[in-house]
C-alpha positions as CSV (number, residue, x, y, z in Angstrom):
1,X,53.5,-47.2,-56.6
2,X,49.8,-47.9,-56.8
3,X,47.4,-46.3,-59.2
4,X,43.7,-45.6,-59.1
5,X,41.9,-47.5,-62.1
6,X,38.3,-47.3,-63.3
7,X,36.0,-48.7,-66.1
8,X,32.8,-48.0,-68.1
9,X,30.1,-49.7,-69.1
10,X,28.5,-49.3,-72.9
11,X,27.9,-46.7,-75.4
12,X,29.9,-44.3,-73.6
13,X,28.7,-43.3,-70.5
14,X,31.1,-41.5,-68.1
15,X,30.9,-42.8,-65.4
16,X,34.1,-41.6,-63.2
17,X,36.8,-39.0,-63.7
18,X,39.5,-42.1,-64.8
19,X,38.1,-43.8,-68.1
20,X,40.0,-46.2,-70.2
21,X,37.6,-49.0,-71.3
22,X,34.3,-47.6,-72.6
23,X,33.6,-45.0,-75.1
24,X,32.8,-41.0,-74.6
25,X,29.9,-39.6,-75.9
26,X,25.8,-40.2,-75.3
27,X,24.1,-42.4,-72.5
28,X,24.0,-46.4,-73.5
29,X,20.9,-46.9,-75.7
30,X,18.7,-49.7,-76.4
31,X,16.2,-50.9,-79.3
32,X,12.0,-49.8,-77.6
33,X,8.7,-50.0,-79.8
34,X,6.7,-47.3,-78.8
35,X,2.9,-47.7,-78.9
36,X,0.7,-44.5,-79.5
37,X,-2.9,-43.6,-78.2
38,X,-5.2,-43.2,-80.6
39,X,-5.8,-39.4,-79.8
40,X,-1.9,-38.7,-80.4
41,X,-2.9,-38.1,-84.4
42,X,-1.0,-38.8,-87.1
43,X,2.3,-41.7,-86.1
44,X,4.6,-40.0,-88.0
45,X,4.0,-36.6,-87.4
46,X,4.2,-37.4,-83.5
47,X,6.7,-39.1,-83.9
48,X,9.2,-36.7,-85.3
49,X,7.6,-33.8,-82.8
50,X,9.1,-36.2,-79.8
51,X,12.2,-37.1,-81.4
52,X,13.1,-33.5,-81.7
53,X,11.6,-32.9,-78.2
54,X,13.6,-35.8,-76.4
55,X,16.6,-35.8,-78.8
56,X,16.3,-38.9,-80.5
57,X,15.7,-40.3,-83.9
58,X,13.5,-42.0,-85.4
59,X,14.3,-45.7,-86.9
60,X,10.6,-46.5,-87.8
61,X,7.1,-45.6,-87.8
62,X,3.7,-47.8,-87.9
63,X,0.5,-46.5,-89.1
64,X,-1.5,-49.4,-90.0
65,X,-1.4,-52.9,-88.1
66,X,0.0,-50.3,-85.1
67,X,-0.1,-46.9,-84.2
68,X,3.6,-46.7,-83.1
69,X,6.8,-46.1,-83.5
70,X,10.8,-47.5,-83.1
71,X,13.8,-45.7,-81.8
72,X,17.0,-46.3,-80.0
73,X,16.2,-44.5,-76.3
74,X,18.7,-43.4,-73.9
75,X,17.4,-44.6,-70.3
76,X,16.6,-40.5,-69.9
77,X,15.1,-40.5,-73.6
78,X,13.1,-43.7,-72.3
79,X,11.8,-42.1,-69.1
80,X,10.2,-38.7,-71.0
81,X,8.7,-41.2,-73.5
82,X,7.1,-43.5,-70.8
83,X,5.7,-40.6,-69.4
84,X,4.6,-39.0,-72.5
85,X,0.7,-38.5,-72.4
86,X,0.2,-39.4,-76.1
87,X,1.9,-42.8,-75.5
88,X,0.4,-46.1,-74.3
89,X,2.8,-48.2,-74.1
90,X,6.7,-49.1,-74.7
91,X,8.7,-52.1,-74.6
92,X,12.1,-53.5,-75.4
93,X,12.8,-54.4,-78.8
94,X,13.8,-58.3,-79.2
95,X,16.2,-60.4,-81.7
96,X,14.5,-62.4,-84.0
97,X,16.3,-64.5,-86.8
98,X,15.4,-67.9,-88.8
99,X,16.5,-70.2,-85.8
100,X,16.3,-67.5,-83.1
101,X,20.2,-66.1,-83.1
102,X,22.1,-63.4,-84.2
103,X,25.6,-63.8,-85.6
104,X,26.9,-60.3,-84.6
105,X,28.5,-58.2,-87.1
106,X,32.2,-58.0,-84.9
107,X,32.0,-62.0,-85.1
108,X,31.5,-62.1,-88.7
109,X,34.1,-59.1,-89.0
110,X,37.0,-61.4,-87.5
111,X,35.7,-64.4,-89.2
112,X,34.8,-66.1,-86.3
113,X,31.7,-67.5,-88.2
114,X,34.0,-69.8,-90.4
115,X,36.9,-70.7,-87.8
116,X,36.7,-74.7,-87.6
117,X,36.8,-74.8,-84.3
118,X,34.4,-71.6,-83.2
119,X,32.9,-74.3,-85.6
120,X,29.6,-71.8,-85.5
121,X,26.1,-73.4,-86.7
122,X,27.7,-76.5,-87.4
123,X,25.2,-77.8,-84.5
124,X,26.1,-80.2,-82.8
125,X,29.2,-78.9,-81.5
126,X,31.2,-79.4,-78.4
127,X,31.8,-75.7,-76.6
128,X,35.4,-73.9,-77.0
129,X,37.5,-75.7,-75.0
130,X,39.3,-73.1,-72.7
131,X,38.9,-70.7,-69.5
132,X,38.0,-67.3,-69.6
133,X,38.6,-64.9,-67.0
134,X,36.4,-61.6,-67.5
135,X,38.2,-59.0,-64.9
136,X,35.3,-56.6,-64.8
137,X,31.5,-55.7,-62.8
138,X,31.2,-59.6,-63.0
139,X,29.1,-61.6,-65.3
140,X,25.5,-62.8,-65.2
141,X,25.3,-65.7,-63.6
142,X,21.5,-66.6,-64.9
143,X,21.7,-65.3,-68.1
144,X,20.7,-68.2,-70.6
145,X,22.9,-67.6,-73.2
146,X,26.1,-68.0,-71.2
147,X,28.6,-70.4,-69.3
148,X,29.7,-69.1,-66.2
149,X,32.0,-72.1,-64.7
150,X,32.8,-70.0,-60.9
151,X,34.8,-67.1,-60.2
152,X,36.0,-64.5,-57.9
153,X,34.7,-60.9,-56.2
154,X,37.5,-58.8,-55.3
155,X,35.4,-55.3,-55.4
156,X,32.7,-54.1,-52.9
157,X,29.4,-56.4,-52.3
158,X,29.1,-59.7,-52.4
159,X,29.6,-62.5,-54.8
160,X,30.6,-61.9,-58.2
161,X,27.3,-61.6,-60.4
162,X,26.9,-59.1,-62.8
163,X,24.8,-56.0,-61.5
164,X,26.1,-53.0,-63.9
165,X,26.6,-54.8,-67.1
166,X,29.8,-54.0,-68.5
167,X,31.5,-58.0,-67.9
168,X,28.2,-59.4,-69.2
169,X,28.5,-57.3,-72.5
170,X,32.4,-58.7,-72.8
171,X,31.5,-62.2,-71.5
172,X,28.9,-62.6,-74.8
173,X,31.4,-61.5,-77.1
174,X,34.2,-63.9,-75.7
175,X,31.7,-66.8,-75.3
176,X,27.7,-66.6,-75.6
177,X,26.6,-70.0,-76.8
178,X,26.1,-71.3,-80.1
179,X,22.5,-72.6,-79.4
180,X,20.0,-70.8,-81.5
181,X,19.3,-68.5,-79.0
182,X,19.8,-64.5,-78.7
183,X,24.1,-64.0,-80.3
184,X,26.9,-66.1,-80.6
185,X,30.2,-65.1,-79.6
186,X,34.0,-65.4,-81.1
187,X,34.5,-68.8,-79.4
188,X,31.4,-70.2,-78.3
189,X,30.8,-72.1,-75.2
190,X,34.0,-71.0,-73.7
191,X,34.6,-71.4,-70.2
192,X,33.8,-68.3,-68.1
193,X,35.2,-66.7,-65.2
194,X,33.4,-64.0,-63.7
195,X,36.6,-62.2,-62.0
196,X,34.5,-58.8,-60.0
197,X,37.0,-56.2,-59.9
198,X,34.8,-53.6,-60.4
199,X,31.6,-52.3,-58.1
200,X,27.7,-52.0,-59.4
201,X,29.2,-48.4,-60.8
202,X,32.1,-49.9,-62.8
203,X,34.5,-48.2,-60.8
204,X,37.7,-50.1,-59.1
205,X,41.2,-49.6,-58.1
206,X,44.2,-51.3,-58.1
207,X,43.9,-53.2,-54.8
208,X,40.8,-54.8,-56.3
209,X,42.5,-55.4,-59.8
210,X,46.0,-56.9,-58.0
211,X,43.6,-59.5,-55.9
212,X,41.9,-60.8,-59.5
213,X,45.4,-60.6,-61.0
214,X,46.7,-62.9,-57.8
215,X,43.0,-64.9,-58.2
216,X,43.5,-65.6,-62.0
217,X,47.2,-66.4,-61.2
218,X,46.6,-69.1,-58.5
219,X,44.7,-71.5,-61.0
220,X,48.0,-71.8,-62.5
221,X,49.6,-73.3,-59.4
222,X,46.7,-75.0,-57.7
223,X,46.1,-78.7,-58.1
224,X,43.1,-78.8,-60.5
225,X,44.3,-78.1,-63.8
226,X,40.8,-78.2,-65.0
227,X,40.5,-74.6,-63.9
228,X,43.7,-72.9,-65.2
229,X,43.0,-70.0,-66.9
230,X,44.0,-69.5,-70.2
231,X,42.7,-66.0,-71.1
232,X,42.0,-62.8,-68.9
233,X,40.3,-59.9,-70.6
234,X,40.5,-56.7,-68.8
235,X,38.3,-53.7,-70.3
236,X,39.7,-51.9,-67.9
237,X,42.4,-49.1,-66.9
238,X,44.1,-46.3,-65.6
239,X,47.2,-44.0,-65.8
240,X,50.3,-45.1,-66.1
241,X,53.3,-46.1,-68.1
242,X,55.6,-48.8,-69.4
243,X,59.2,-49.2,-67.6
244,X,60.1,-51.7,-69.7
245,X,61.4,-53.9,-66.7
246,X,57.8,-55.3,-65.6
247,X,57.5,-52.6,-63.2
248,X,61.1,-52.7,-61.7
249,X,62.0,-49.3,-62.1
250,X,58.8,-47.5,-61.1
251,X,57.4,-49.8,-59.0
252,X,54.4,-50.5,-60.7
253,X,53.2,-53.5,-58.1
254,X,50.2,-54.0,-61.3
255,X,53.1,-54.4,-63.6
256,X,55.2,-56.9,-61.5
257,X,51.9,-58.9,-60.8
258,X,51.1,-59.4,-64.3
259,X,54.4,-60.2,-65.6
260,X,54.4,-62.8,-63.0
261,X,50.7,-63.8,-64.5
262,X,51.8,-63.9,-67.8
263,X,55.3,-66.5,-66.6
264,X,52.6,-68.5,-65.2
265,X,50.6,-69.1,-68.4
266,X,47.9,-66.5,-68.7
267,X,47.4,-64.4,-72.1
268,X,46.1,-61.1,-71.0
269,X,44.6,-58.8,-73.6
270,X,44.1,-55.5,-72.4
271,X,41.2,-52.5,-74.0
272,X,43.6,-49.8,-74.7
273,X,41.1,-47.1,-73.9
274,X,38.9,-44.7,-75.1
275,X,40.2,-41.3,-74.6
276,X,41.5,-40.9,-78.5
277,X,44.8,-40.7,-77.3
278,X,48.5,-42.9,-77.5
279,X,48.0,-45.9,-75.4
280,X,51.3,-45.3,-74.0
281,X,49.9,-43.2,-71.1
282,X,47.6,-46.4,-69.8
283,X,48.1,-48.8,-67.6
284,X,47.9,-52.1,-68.0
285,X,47.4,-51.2,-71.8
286,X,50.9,-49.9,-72.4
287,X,52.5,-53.1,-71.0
288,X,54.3,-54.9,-73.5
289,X,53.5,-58.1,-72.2
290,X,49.7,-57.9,-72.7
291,X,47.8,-57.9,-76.3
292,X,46.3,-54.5,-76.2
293,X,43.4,-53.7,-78.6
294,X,41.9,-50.7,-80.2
295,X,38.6,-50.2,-81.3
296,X,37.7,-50.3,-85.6
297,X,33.9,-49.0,-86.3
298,X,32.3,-51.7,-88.6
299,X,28.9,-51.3,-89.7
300,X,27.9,-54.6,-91.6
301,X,31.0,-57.4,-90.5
302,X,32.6,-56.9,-94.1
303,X,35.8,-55.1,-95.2
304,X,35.6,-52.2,-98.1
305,X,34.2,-49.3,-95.9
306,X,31.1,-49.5,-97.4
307,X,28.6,-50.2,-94.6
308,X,28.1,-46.3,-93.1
309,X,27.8,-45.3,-90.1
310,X,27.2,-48.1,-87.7
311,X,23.6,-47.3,-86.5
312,X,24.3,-46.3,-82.9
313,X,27.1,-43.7,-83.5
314,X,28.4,-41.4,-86.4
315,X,31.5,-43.5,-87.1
316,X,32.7,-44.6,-90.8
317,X,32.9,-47.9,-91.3
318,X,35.9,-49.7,-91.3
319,X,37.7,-47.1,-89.4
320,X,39.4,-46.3,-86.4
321,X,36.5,-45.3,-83.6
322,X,36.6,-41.8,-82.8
323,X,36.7,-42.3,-79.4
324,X,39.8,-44.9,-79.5
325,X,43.1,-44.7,-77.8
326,X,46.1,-46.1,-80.7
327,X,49.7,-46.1,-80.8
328,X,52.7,-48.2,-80.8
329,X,51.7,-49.8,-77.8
330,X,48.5,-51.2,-79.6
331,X,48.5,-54.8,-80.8
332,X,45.8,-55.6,-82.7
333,X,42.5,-53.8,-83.9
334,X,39.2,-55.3,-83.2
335,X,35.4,-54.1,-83.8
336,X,34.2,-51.9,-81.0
337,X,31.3,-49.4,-82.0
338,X,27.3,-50.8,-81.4
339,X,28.3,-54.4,-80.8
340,X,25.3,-56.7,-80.3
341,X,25.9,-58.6,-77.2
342,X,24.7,-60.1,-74.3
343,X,23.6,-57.8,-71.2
344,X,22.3,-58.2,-67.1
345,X,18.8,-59.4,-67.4
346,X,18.9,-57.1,-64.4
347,X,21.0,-54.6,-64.2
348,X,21.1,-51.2,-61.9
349,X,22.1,-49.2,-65.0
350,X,20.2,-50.7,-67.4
351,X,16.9,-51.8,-65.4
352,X,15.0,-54.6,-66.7
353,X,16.5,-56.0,-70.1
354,X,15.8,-59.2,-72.4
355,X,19.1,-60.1,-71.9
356,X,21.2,-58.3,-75.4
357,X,21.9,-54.7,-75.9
358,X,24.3,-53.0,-78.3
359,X,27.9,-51.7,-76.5
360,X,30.8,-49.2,-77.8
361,X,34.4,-48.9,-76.4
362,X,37.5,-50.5,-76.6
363,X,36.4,-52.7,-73.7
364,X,34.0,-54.0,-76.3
365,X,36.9,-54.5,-79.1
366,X,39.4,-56.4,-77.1
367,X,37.1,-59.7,-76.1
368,X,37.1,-60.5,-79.9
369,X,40.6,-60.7,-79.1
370,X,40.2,-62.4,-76.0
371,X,37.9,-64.8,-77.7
372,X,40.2,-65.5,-80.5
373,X,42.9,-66.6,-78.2
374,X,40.7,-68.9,-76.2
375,X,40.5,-70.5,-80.0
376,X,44.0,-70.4,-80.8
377,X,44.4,-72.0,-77.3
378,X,42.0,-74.5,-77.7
379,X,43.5,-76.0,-81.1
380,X,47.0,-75.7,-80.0
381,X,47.3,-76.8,-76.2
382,X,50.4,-75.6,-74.6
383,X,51.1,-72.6,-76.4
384,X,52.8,-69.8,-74.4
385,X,51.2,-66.2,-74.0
386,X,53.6,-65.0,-76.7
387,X,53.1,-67.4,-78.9
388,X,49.0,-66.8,-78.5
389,X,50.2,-63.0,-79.0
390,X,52.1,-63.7,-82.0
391,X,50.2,-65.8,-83.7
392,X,47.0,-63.5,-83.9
393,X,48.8,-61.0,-84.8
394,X,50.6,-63.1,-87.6
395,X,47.3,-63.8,-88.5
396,X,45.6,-61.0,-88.3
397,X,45.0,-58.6,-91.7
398,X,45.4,-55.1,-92.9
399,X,42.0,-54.2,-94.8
400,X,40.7,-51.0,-92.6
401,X,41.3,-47.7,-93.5
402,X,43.7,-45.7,-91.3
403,X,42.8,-42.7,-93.2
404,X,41.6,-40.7,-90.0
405,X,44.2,-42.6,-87.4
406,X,46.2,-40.2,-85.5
407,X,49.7,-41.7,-85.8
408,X,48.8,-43.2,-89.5
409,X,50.0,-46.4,-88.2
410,X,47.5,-49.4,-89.6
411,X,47.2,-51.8,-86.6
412,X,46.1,-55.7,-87.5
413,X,43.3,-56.4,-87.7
414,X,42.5,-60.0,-85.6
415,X,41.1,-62.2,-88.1
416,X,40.5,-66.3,-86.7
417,X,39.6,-67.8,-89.9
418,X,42.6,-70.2,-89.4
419,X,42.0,-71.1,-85.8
């Protein structure tokens, strides 16, 4: 029995009538700098007239060195601004930090920053050494920031760069380079593998996913181990259901494949979707033989809850995300609301970018836990997918609150301070 799968790409967009990997709720947003004429009057009272006009808030306002304003803009928000007669110009807001990167707030949160063998800032340092596969829209193979080693296109088009944006976004989290340049991801330098399973609309199926399943699987039994991979992250899913025989009793040819993935020595780690509801009911998410991962909002990378809302959504820190599948079925938590990651520098949904956006959904949470088994991986070679499994989650911590999680069950937190 086959089943129809699709995916999403960033703050939520819906995108297709079968979501499981990226979070409800308003169009993806970025960071823009909005430049005023000098007829539009006073910056901040224009300023608040087209925020309530477009929808949008206000983040700040410049009335002296420039006449201006800054606010997150949906791509619809960004068009009526563009085209707003009191405005002269617009453009993308940009990073900026001491030595030119960012340590996200979801690598600090799972203590990526002080794993010895992320080894992060402790230039120089060799990259992670492991191999990613990122099932997903692909990766971009340009950007600067990471390493894409080869891949695979199993969807519609050719080749398998990166033209929506949703496996760029989990590629930087997994892996964006530790070199002083836009973020740094939860194992830096790791080796990716842009596995296109999904179209330039983030929609697939399961033909598409069983051929990067098979792709992923035959690196394992080629004659280069120097390819093998070790991780596949797939922010990605559909309905369906756990037999508990690897697909036997139902059918489930998805099931059978990755059971047959996971014999052959991949770790799979699976987004368990965004539809605020048990797990259980997704496929490849409810297998028991993946590491599936829920989403935690964190607002400033630190436990205690007392961050507030992270700045893109209305989330509490150091909570479940309101948009987050959970359940027995769920492995590990993992930060997933207005992640700071690496985007298309190109991108049909996204236009023209500088190459880092902010992303919600559980698609976003589970490469933290993709990336912390490439590190786990890469300190302990040999290690078999249930070992990786049950050593993050022996690993992993408890301080969230679950005060607002449907089946008041705590899920660990992945935490790599060890690895």
């Amino acid at each position: 029995m086959t089943r129809g799968l699709a995916a999403v790409l960033l703050a939520g967009a819906l995108l297709a009538p079968v979501r499981a990997s990226a979070a409800p709720g308003p169009a993806p947003t970025a960071s823009c700098i909005v430049a005023l004429l000098p007829e539009a009057g006073d910056p901040s009272v224009t300023a608040a007239l087209m925020g309530v006009d477009y929808g949008f808030a206000i983040d700040d306002v410049y009335q002296n060195a420039l006449t201006g304003f800054a606010a997150d803009l949906s791509p619809a928000e960004l068009s009526a601004v563009q085209a707003d007669p009191r405005v002269a110009s617009v453009e993308p807001d940009r990073p900026l930090t001491a030595d030119g990167q960012i340590t996200p707030t979801g690598v600090e949160r799972v203590k990526a920053d002080i794993s010895p063998t992320a080894a992060i800032d402790q230039n120089p340092q060799p990259p992670v050494d492991a191999n990613v596969a990122i099932l997903d829209t692909g990766i971009d193979t340009t950007h600067p920031d990471l390493i894409v080693t080869g891949g695979a296109n199993c969807a519609k088009g050719k080749g398998y760069d990166d033209h929506y944006g949703h496996g760029t976004g989990s590629a930087g989290i997994v892996g964006a380079l530790d070199n002083r340049v836009g973020v740094v991801g939860v194992a830096p330098g790791a080796r990716l593998w842009a596995v296109r399973v999904l179209d330039d609309a983030g929609n697939g199926t399961t033909r598409e996913l069983l051929c990067g399943v098979d792709w992923v699987t035959s690196t394992r039994t080629d004659s280069d181990p120097r390819n093998d991979i070790d991780v596949a992250n797939l922010s990605l899913g559909g309905a369906g259901g756990d037999d508990g025989q690897c697909g036997a009793v139902d059918k489930d040819l998805l099931h059978q494949a990755i059971c047959r993935s996971v014999a052959a020595g991949v770790t799979y780690v699976v987004a368990a979707g965004n539809d605020h509801v048990d797990a259980g009911k997704f496929s490849p998410a409810s297998y028991a033989e993946v590491i599936t991962v829920s989403a935690l909002a964190d607002s400033d990378g630190r436990p205690g809850g007392l961050g507030g809302s992270p700045k893109c959504r209305a989330d509490q820190d150091d909570t479940l995300a309101d948009f987050s599948n959970y359940g027995a079925t769920v492995d590990l938590i993992a930060p997933g609301v207005c992640i700071l990651t690496t985007v298309p520098l190109q991108s049909k949904a996204l236009g023209t970018t500088n190459g880092y956006g902010q992303l919600s959904g559980t698609s976003f949470a589970a490469p933290h836990v993709a990336g912390a088994a490439a590190l786990y991986i890469a300190k302990h070679r040999g290690v078999t997918p249930a070992q990786v499994r049950d050593a993050l989650i022996r690993s992993a911590s408890q301080d969230w609150n679950n005060v607002d999680d449907p089946d008041g069950v705590k899920e660990p937190l992945i935490d790599v301070e060890a690895f």
